[in-house]
PQR file of N, CA, C, O and H, with PARSE charges and radii, in Angstrom:
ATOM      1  N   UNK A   1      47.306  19.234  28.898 -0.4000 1.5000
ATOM      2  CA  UNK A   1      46.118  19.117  29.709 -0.0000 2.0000
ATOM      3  C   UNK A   1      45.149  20.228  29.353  0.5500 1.7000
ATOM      4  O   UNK A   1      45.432  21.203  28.656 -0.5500 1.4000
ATOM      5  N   UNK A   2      43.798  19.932  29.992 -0.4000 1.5000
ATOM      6  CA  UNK A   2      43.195  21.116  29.293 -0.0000 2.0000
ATOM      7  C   UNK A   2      42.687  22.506  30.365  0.5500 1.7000
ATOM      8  O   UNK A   2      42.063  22.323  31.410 -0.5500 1.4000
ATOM      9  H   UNK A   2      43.568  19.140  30.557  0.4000 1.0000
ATOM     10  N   UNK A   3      43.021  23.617  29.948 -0.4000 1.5000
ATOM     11  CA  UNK A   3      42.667  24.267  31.208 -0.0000 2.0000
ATOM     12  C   UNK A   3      41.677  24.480  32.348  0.5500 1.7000
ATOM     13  O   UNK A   3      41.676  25.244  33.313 -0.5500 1.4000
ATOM     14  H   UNK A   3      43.528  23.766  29.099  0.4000 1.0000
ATOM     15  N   UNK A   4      40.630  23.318  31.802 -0.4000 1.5000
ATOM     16  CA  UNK A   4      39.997  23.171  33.179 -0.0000 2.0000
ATOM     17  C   UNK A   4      40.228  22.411  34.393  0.5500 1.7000
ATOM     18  O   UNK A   4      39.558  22.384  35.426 -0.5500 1.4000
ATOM     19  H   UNK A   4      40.631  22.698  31.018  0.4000 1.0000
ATOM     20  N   UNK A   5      41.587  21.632  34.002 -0.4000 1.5000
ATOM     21  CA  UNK A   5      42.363  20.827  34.930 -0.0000 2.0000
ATOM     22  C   UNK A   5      43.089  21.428  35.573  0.5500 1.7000
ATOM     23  O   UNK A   5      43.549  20.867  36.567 -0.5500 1.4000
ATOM     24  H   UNK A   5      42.131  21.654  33.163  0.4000 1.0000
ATOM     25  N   UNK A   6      43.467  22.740  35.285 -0.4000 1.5000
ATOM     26  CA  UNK A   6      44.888  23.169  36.021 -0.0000 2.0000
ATOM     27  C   UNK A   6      44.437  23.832  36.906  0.5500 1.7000
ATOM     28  O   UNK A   6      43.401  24.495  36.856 -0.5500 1.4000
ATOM     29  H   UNK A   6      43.093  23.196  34.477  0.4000 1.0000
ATOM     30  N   UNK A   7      45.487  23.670  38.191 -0.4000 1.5000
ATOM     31  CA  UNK A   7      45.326  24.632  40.031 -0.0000 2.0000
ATOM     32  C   UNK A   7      44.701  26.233  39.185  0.5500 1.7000
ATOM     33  O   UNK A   7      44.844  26.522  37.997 -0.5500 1.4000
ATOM     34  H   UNK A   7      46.328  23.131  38.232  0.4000 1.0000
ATOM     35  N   UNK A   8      44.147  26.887  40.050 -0.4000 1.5000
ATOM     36  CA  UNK A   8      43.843  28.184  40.328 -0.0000 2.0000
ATOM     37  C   UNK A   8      45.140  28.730  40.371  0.5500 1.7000
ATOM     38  O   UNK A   8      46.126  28.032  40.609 -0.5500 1.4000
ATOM     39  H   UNK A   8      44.030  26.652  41.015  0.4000 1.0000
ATOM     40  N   UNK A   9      45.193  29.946  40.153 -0.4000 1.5000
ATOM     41  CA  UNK A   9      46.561  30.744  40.404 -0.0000 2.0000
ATOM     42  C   UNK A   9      47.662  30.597  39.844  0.5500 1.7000
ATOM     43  O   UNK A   9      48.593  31.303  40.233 -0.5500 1.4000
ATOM     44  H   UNK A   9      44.392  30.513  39.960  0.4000 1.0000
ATOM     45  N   UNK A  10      47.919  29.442  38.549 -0.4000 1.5000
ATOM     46  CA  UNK A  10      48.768  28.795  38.395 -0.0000 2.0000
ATOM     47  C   UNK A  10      49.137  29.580  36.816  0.5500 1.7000
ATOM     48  O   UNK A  10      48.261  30.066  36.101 -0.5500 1.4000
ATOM     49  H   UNK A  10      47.163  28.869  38.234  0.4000 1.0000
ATOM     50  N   UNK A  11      50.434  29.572  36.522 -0.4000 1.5000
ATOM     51  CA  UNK A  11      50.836  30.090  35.046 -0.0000 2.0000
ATOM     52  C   UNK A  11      50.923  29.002  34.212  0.5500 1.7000
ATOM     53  O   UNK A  11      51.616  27.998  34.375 -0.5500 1.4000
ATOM     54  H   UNK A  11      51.146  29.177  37.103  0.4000 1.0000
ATOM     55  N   UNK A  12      49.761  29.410  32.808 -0.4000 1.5000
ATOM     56  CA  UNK A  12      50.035  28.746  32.130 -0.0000 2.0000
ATOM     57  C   UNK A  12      50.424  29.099  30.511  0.5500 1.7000
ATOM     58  O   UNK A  12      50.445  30.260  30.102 -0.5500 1.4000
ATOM     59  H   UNK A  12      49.198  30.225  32.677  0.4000 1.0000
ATOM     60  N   UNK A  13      50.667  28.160  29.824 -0.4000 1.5000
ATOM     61  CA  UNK A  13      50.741  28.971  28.326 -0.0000 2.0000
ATOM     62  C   UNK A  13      49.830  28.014  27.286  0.5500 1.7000
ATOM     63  O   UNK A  13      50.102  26.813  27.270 -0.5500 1.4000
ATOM     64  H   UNK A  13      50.650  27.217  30.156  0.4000 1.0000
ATOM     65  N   UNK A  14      48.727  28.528  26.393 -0.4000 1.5000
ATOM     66  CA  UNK A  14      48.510  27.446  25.462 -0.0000 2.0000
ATOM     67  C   UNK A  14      49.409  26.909  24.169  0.5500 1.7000
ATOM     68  O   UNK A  14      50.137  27.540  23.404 -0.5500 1.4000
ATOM     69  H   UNK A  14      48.506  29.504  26.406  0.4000 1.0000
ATOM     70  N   UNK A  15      49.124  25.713  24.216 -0.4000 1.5000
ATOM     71  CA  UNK A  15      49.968  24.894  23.246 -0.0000 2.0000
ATOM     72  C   UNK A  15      49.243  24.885  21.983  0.5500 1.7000
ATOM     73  O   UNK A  15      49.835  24.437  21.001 -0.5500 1.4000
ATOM     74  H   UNK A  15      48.532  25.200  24.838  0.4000 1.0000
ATOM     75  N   UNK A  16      47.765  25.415  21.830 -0.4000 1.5000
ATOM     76  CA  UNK A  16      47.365  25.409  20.328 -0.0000 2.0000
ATOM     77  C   UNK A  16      46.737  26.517  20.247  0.5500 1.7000
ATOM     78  O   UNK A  16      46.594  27.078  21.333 -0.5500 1.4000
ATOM     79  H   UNK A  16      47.284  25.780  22.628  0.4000 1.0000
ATOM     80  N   UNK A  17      46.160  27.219  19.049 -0.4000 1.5000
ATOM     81  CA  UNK A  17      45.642  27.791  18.504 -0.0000 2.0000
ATOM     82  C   UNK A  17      44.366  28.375  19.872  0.5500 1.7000
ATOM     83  O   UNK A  17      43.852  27.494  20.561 -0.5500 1.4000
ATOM     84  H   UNK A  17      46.276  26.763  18.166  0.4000 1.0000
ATOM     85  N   UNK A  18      44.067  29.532  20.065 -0.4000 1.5000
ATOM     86  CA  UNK A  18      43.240  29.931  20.623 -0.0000 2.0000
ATOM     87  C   UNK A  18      41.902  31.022  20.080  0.5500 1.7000
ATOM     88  O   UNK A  18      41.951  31.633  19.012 -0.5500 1.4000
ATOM     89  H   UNK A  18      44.485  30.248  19.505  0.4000 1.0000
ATOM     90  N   UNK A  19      40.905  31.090  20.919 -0.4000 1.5000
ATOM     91  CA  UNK A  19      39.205  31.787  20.442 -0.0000 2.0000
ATOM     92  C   UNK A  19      39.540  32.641  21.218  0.5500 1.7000
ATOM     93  O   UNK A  19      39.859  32.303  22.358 -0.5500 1.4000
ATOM     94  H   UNK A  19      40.865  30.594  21.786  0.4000 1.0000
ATOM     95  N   UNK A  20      39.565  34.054  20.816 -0.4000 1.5000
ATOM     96  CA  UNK A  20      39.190  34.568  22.115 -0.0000 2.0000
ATOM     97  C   UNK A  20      37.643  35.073  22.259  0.5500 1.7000
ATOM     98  O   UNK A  20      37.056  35.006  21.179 -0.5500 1.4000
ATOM     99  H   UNK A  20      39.306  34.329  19.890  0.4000 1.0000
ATOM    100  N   UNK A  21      37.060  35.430  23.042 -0.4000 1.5000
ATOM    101  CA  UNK A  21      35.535  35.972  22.881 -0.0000 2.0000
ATOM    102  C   UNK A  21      35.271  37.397  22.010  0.5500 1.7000
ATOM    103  O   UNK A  21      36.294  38.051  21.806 -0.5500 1.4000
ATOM    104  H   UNK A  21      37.537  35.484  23.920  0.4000 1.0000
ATOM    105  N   UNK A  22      34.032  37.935  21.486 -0.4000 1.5000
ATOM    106  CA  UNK A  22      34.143  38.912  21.186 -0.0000 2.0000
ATOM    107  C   UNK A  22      34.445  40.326  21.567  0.5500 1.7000
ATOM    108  O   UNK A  22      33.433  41.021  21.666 -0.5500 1.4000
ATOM    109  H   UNK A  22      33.202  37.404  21.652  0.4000 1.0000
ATOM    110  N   UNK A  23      35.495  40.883  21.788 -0.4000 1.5000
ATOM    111  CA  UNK A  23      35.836  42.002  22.160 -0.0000 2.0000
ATOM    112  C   UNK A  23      36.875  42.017  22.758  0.5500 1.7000
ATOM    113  O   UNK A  23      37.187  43.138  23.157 -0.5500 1.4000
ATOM    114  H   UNK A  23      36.317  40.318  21.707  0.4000 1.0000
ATOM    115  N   UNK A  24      37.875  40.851  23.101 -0.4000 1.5000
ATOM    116  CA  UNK A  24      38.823  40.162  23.940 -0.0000 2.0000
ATOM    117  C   UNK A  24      39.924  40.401  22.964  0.5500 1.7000
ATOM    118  O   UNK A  24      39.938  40.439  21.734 -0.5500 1.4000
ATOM    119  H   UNK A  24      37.621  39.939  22.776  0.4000 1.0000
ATOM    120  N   UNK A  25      40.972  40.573  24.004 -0.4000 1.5000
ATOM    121  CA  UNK A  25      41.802  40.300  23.006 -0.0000 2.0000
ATOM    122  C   UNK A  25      42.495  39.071  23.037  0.5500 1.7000
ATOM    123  O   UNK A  25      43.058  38.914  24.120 -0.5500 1.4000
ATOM    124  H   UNK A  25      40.960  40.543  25.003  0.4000 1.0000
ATOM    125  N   UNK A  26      42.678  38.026  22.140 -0.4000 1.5000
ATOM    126  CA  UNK A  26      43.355  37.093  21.673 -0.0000 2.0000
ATOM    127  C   UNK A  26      44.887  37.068  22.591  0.5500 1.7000
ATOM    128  O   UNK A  26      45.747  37.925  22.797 -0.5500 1.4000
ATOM    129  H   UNK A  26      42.221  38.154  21.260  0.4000 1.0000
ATOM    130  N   UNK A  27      44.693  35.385  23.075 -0.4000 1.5000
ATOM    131  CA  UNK A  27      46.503  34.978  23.543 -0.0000 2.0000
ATOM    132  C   UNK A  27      47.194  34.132  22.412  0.5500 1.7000
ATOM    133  O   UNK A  27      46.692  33.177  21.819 -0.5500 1.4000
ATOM    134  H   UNK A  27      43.995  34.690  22.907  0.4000 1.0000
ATOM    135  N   UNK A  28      48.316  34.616  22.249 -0.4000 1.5000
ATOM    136  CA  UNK A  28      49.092  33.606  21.450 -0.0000 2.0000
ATOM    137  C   UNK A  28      49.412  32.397  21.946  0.5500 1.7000
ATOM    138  O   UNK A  28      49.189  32.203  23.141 -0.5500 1.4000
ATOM    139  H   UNK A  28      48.723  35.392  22.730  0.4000 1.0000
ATOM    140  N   UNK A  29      50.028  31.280  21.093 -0.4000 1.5000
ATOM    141  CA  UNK A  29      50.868  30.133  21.382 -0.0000 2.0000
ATOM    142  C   UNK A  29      51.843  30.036  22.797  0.5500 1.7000
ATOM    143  O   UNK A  29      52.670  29.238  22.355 -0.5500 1.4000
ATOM    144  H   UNK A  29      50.209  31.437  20.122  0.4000 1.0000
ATOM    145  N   UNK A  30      52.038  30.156  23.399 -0.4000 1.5000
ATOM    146  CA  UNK A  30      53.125  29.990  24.248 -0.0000 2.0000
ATOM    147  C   UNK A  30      52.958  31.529  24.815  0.5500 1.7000
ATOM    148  O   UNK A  30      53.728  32.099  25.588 -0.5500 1.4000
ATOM    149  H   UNK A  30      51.366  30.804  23.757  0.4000 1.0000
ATOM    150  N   UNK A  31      52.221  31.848  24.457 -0.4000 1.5000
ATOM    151  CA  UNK A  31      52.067  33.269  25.844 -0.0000 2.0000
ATOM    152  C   UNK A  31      51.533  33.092  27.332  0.5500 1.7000
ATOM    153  O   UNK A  31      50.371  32.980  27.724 -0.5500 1.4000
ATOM    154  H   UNK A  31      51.596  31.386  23.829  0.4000 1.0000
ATOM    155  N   UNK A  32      52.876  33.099  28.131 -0.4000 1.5000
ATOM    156  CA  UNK A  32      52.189  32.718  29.535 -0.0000 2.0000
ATOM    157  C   UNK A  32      51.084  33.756  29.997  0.5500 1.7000
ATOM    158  O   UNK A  32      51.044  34.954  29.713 -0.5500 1.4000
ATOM    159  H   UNK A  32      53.820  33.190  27.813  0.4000 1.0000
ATOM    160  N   UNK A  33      50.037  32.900  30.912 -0.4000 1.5000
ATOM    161  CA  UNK A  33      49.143  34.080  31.449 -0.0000 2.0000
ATOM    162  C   UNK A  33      49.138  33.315  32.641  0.5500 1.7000
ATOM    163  O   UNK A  33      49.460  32.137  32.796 -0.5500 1.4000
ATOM    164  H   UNK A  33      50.069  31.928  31.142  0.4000 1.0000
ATOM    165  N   UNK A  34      48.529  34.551  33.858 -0.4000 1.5000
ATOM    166  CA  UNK A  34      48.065  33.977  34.822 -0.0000 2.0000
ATOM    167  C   UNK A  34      46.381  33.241  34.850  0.5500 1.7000
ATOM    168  O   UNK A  34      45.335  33.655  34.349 -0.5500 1.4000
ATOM    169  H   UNK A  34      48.267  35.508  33.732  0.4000 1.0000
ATOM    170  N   UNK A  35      46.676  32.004  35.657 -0.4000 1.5000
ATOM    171  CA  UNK A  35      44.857  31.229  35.280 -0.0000 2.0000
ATOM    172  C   UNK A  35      44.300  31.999  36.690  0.5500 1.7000
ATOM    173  O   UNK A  35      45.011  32.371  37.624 -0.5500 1.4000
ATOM    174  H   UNK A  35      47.526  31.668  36.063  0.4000 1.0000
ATOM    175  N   UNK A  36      43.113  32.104  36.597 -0.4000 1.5000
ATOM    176  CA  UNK A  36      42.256  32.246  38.110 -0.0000 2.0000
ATOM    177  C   UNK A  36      41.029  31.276  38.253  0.5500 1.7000
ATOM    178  O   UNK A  36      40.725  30.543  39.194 -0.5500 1.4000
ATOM    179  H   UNK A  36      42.536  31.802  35.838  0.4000 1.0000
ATOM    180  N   UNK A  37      40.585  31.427  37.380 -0.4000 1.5000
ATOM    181  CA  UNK A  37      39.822  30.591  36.898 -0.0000 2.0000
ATOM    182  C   UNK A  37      38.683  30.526  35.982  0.5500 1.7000
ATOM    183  O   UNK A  37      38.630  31.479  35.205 -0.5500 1.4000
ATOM    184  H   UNK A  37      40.832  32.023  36.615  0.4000 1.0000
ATOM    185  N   UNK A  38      37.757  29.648  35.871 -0.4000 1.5000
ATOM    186  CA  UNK A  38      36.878  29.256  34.633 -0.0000 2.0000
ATOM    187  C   UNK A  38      35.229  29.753  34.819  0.5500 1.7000
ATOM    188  O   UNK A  38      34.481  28.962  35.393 -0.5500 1.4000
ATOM    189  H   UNK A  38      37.800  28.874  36.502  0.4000 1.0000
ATOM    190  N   UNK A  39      34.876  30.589  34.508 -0.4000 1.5000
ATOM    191  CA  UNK A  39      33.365  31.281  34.219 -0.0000 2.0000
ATOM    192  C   UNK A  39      32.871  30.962  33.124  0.5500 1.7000
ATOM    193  O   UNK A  39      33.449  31.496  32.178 -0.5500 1.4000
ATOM    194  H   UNK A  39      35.484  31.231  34.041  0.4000 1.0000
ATOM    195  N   UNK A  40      32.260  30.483  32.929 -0.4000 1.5000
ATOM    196  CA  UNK A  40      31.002  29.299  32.024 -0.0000 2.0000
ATOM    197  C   UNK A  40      31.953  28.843  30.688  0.5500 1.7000
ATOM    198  O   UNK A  40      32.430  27.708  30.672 -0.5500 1.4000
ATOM    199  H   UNK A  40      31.790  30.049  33.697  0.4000 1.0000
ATOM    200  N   UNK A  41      32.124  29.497  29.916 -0.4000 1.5000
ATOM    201  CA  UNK A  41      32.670  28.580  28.413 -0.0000 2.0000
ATOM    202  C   UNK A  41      34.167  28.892  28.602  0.5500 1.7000
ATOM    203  O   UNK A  41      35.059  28.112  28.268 -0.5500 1.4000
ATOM    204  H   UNK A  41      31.736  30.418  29.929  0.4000 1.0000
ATOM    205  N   UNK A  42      34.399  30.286  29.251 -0.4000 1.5000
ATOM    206  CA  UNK A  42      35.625  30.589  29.040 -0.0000 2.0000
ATOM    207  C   UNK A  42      36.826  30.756  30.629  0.5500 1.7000
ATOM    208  O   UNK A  42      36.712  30.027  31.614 -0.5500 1.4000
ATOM    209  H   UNK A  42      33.675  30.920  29.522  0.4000 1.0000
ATOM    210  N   UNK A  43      37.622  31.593  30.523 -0.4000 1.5000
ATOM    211  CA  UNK A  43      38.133  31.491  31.926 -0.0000 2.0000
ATOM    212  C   UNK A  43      39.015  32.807  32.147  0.5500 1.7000
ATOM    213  O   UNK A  43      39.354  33.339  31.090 -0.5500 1.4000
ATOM    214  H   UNK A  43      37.714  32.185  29.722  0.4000 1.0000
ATOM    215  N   UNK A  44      39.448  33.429  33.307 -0.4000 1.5000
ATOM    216  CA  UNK A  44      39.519  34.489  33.807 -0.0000 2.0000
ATOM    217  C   UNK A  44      41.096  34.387  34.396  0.5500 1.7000
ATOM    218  O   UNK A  44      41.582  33.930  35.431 -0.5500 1.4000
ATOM    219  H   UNK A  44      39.173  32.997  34.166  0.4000 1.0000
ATOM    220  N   UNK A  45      41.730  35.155  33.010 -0.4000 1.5000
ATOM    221  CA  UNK A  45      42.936  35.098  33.003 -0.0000 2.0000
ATOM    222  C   UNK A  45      43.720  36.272  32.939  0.5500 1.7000
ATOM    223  O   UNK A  45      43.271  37.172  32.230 -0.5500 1.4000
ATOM    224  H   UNK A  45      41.336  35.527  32.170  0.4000 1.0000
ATOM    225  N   UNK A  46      45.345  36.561  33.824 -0.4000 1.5000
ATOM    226  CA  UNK A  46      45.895  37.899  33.209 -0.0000 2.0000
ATOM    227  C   UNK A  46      47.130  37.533  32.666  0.5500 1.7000
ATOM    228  O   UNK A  46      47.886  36.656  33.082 -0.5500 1.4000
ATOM    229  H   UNK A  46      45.709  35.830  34.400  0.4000 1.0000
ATOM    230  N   UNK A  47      47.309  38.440  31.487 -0.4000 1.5000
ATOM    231  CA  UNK A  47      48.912  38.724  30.933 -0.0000 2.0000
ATOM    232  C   UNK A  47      50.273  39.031  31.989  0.5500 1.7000
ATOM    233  O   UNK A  47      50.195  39.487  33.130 -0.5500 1.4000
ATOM    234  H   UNK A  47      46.695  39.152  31.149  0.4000 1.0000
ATOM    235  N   UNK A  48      51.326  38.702  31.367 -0.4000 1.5000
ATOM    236  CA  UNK A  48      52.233  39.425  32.553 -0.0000 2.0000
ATOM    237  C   UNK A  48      52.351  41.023  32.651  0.5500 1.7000
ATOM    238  O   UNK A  48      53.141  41.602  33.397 -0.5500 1.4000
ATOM    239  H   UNK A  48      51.389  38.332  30.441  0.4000 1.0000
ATOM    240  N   UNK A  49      51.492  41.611  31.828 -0.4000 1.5000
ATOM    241  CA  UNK A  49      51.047  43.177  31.786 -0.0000 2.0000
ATOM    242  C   UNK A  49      50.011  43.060  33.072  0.5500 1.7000
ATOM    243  O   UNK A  49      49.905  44.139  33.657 -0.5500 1.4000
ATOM    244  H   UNK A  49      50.850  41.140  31.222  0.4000 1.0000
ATOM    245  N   UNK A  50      49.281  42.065  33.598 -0.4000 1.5000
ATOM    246  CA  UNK A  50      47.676  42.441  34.241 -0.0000 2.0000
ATOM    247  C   UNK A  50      46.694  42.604  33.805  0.5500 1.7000
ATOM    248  O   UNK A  50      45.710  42.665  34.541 -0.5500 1.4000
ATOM    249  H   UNK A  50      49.367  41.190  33.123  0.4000 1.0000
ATOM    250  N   UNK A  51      46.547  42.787  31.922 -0.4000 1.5000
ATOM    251  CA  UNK A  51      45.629  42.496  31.777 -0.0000 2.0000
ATOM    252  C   UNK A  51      44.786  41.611  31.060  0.5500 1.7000
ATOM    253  O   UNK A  51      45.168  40.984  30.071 -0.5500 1.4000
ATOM    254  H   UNK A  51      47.347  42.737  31.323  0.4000 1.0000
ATOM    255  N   UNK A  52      43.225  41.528  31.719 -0.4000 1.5000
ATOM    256  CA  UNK A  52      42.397  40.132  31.501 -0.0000 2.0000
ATOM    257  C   UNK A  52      42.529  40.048  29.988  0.5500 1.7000
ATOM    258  O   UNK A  52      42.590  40.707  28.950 -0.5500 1.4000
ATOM    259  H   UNK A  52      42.915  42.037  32.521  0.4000 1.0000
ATOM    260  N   UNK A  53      42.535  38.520  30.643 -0.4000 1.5000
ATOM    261  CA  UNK A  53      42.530  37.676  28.856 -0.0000 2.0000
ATOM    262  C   UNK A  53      41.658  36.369  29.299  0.5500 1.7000
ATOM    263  O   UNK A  53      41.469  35.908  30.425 -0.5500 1.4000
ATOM    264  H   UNK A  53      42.485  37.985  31.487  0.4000 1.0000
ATOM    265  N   UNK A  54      41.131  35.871  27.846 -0.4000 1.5000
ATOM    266  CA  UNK A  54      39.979  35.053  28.438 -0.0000 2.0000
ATOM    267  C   UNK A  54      40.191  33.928  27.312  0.5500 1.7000
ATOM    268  O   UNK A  54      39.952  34.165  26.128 -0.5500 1.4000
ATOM    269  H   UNK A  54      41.285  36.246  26.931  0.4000 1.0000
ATOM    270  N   UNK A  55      40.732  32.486  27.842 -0.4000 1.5000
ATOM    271  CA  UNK A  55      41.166  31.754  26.982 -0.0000 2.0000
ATOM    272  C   UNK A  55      39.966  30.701  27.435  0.5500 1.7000
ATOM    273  O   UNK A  55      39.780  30.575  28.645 -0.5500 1.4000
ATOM    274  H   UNK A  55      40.925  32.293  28.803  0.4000 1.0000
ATOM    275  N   UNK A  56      39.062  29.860  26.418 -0.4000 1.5000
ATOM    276  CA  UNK A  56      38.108  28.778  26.015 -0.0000 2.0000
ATOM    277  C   UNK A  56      38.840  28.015  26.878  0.5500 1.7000
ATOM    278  O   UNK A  56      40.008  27.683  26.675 -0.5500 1.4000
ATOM    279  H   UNK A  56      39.214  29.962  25.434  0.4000 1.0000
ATOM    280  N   UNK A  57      37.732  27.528  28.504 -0.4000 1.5000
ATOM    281  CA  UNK A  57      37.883  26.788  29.337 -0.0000 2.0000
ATOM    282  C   UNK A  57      38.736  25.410  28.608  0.5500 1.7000
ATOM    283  O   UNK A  57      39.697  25.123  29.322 -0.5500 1.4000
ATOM    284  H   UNK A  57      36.783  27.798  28.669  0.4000 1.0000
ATOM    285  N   UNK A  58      38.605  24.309  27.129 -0.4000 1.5000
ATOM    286  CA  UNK A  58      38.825  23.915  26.601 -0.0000 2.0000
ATOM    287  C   UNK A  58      40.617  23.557  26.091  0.5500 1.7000
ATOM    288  O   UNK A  58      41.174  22.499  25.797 -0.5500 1.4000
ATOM    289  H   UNK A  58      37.825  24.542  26.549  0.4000 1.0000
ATOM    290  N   UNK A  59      41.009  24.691  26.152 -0.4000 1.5000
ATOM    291  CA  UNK A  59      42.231  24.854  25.606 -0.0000 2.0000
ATOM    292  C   UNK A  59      43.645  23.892  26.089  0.5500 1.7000
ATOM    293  O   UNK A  59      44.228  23.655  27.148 -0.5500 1.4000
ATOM    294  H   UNK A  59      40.557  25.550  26.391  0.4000 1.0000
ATOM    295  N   UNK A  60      43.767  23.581  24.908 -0.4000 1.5000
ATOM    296  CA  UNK A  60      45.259  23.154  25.606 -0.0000 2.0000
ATOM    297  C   UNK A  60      46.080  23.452  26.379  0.5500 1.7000
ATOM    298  O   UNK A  60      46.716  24.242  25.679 -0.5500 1.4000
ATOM    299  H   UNK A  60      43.294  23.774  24.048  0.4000 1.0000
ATOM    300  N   UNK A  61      46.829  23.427  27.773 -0.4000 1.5000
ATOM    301  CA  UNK A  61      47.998  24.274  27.951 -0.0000 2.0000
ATOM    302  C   UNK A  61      48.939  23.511  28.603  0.5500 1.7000
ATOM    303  O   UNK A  61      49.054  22.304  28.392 -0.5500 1.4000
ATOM    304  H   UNK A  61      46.312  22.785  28.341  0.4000 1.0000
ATOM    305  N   UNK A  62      49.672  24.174  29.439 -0.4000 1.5000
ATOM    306  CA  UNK A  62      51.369  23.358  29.661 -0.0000 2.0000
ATOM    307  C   UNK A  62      51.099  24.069  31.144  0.5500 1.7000
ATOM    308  O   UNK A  62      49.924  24.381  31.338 -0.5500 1.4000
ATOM    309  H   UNK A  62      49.578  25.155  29.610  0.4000 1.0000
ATOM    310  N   UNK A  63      51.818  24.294  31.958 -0.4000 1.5000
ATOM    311  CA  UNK A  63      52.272  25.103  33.084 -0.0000 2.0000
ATOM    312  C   UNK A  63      53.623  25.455  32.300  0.5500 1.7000
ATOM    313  O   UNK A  63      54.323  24.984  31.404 -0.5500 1.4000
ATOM    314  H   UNK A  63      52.773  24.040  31.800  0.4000 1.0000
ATOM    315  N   UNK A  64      53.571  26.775  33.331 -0.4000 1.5000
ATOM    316  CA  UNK A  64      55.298  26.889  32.950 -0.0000 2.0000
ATOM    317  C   UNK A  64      55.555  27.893  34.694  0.5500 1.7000
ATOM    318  O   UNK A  64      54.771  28.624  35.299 -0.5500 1.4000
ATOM    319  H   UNK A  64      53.002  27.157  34.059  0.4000 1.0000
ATOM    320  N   UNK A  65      56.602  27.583  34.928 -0.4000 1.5000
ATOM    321  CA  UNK A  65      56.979  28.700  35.690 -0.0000 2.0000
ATOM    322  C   UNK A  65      57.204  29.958  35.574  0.5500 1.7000
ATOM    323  O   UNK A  65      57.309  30.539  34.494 -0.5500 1.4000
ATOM    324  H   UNK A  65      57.239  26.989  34.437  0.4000 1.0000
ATOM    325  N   UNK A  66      57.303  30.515  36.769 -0.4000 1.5000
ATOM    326  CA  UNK A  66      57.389  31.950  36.389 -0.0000 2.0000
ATOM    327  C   UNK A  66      58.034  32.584  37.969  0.5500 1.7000
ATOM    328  O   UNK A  66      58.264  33.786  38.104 -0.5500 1.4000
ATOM    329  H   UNK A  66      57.218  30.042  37.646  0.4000 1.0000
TER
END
């Protein structure tokens, strides 16, 4: 599904290749993050460290638990 479908608050991981913005740092394949949600192209996300990561509203992902 694509992450503009998924609940608020919800853990997810992407299933393909990701953009991150300039100055961001990049999520891998299957790296869960927490979603919060989506601010214009991209979306407002944390690592299981806490910190923001900003994966292309667009993106593939899965849920996973946590």
């Amino acid at each position: 599904m694509k992450l503009y479908d998924c609940l608020r608050n919800s853990w997810v991981k992407p299933i393909e290749d990701t953009t991150a913005p300039p100055g961001a740092r990049p999520v891998e394949i299957n790296e869960p993050v927490k979603f919060h949600h989506i601010d214009g192209m991209y979306s407002y996300c944390q690592d299981k460290q806490g910190n923001v990561v900003h994966l292309p509203a667009w993106t593939e992902v899965e849920y996973v638990s946590q």
